[in-house]
C-alpha positions as CSV (number, residue, x, y, z in Angstrom):
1,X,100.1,137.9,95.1
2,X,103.4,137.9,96.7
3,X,104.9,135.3,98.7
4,X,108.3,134.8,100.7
5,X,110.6,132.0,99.7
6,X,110.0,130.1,103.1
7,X,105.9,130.4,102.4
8,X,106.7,128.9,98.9
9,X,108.3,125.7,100.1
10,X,106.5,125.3,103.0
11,X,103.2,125.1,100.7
12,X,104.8,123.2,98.0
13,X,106.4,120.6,100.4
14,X,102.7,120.0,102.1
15,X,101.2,119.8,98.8
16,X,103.7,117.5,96.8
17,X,103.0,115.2,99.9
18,X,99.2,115.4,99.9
19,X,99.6,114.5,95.8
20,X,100.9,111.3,97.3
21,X,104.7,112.3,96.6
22,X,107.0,109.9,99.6
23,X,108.5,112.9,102.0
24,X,111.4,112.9,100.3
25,X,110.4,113.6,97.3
26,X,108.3,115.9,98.5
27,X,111.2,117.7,99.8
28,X,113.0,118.2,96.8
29,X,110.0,119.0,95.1
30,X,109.7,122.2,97.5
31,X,113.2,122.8,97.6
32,X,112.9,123.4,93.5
33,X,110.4,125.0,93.7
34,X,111.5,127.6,96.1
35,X,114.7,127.7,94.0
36,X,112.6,128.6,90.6
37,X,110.6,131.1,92.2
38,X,113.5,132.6,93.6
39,X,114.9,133.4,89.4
40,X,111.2,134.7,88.5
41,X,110.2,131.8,87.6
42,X,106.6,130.1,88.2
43,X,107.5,127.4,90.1
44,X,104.1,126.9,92.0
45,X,101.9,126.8,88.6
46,X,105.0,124.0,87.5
47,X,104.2,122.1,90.7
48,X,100.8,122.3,90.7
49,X,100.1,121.1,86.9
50,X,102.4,118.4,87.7
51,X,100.6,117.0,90.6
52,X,97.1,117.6,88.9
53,X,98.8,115.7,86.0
54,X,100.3,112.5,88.4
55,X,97.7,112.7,91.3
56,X,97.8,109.3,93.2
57,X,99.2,107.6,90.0
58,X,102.0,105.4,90.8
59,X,105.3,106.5,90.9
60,X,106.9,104.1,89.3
61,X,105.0,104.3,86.1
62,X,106.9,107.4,85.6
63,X,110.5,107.1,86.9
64,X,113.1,105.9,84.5
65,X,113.0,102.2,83.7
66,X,116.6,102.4,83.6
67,X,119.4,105.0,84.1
68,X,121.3,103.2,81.1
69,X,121.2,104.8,76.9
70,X,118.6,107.3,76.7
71,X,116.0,107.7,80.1
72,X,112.2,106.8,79.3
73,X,108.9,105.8,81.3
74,X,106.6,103.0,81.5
75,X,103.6,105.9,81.0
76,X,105.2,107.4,78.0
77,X,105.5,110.7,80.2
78,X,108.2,111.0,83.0
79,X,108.1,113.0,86.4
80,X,110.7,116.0,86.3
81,X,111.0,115.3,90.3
82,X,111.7,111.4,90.0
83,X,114.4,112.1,86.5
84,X,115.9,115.1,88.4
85,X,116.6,113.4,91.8
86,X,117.8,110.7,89.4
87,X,120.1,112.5,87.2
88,X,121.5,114.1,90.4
89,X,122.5,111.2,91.9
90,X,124.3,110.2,88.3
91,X,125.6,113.7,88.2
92,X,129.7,112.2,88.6
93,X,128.9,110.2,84.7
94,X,128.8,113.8,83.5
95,X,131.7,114.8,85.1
96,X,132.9,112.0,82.7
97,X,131.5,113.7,79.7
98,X,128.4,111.8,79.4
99,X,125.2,113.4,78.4
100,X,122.6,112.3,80.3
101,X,119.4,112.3,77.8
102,X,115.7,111.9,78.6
103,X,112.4,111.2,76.8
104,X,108.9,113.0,77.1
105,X,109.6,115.0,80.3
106,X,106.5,116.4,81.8
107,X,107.3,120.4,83.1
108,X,110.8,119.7,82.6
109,X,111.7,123.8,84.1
110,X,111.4,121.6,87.3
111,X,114.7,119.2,86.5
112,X,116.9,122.3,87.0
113,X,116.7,122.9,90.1
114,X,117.9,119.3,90.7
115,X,121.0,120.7,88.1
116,X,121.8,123.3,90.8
117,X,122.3,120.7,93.0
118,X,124.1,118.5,90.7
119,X,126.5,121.7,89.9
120,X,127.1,122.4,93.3
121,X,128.8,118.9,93.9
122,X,130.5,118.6,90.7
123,X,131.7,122.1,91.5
124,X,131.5,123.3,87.8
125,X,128.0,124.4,86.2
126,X,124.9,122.2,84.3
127,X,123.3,122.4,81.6
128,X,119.6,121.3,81.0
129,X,118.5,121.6,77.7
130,X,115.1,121.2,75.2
131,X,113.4,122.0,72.4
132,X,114.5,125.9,71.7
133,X,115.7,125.9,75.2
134,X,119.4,125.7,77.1
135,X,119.4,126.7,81.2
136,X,122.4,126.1,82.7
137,X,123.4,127.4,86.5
138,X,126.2,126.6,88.8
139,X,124.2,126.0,91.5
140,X,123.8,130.0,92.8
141,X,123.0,131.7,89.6
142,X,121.3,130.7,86.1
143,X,121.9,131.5,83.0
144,X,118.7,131.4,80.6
145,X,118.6,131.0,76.3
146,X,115.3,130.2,74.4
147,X,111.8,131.8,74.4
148,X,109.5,131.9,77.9
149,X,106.9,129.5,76.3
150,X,109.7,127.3,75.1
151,X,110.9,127.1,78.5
152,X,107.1,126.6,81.0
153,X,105.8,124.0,78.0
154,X,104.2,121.3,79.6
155,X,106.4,118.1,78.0
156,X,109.4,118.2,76.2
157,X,109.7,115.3,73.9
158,X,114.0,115.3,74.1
159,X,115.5,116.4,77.3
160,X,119.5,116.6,78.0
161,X,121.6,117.6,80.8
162,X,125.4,117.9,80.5
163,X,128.5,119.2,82.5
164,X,130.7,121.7,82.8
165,X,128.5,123.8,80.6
166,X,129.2,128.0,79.9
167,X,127.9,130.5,82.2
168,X,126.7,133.4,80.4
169,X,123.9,136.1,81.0
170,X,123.6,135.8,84.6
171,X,120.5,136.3,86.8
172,X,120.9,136.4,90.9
173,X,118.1,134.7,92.8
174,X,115.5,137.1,95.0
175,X,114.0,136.7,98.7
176,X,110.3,136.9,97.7
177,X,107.9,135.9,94.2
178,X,104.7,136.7,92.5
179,X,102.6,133.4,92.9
180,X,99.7,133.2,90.6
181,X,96.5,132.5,92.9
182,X,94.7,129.5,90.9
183,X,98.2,127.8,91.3
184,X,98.4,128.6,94.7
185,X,94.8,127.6,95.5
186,X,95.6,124.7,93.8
187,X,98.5,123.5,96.0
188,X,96.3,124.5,98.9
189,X,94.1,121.3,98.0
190,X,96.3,119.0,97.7
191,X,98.1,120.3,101.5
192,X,94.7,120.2,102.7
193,X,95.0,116.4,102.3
194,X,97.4,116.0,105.1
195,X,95.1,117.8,107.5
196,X,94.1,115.6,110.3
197,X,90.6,114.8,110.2
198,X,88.4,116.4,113.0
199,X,87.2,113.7,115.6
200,X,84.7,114.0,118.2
201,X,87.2,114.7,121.1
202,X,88.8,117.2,119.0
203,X,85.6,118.9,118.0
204,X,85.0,118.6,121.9
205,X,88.5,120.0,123.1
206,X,88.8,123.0,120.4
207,X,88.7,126.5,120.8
208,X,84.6,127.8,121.7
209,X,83.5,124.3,122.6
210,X,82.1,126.2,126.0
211,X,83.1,123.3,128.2
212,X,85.1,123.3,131.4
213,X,86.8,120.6,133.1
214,X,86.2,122.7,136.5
215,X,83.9,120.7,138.2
């Protein structure tokens, strides 16, 4: 089923908060996954496996335990949304010429949006690159090498991002996206966790309740 870029990260945004994702997070988790479904990419399916895979798990058992040498996790698997936010914000050490390198990445597709970010402050474009796989984008377009399995897999055991990278087979971004239903369903639970719960009053108040205050 098709779905407009605004439907996307509206969903995605409600969801990555009822998986227990803080609101900013949350946010950037929707932003990147508007901006993958916008290159043809399945976004939602990423999102969703990732918050099936981290539901109400601590965050900080999969954030970096330190942005120095090579980035790893307490759990042995890191969030794509917690390194991506995090190699973002160290975006200006590549500008330097470092390399920023990761361990066992879960969904890492979903670090490059935060690279489209990263390339849009730097001003020059970002690589993010895995097994078999190189995406790099200057924040508008992207520019894709390596096989579509390569590049959904659910963990990548070596991840690396690294600027100014080459810009070469360029795809432009579209205004709506194929969502596959399961995925969307999914996401559609987890929203439905930051749904108010119905009270008595409300039940009461709502629409049909066949009272009047017109005494």
């Amino acid at each position: 089923m098709s779905h407009s870029l605004n439907e996307i990260e509206a969903m995605s945004k409600r969801a990555a908060r009822g998986a227990g994702l803080a609101w900013g997070l949350a946010e950037e988790a929707a932003k990147g996954t508007r901006w993958l479904s916008a290159f043809s990419f399945p976004g939602t399916e990423m999102l969703a496996g990732l918050l099936a895979l981290n539901d109400r798990l601590p965050a900080v058992d999969f954030s970096p335990a330190t942005l120095t040498g090579r980035w790893s996790a307490p759990a042995g698997r890191m969030s794509p949304l917690i390194a991506g936010a995090a190699m973002s914000d160290c975006a200006i050490r590549m500008e330097a010429g470092q390399v920023i390198e990761m361990e066992n990445v879960s969904f890492p597709l979903l670090v490059v949006p935060f690279a489209g970010g990263a390339a849009l402050r730097l001003g020059v474009p970002v690589s993010v690159s895995w097994e078999g796989v190189k995406l790099t984008t200057d924040g508008q377009r992207l520019c894709v090498q390596g096989a579509r399995d390569a590049i959904l897999t659910m963990h990548a055991t070596q991840l690396s991002c690294a600027a100014p990278a080459a810009m070469t087979g360029q795809s432009e971004p579209v205004m709506r996206a194929d969502v596959d239903e399961a995925a969307w369903a999914k996401l559609g639970e987890f929203a439905h966790r930051t749904y108010a719960p119905a009270t008595e009053s409300s039940r009461l108040l709502g629409a049909g309740s066949g009272l009047s205050d017109n005494d």
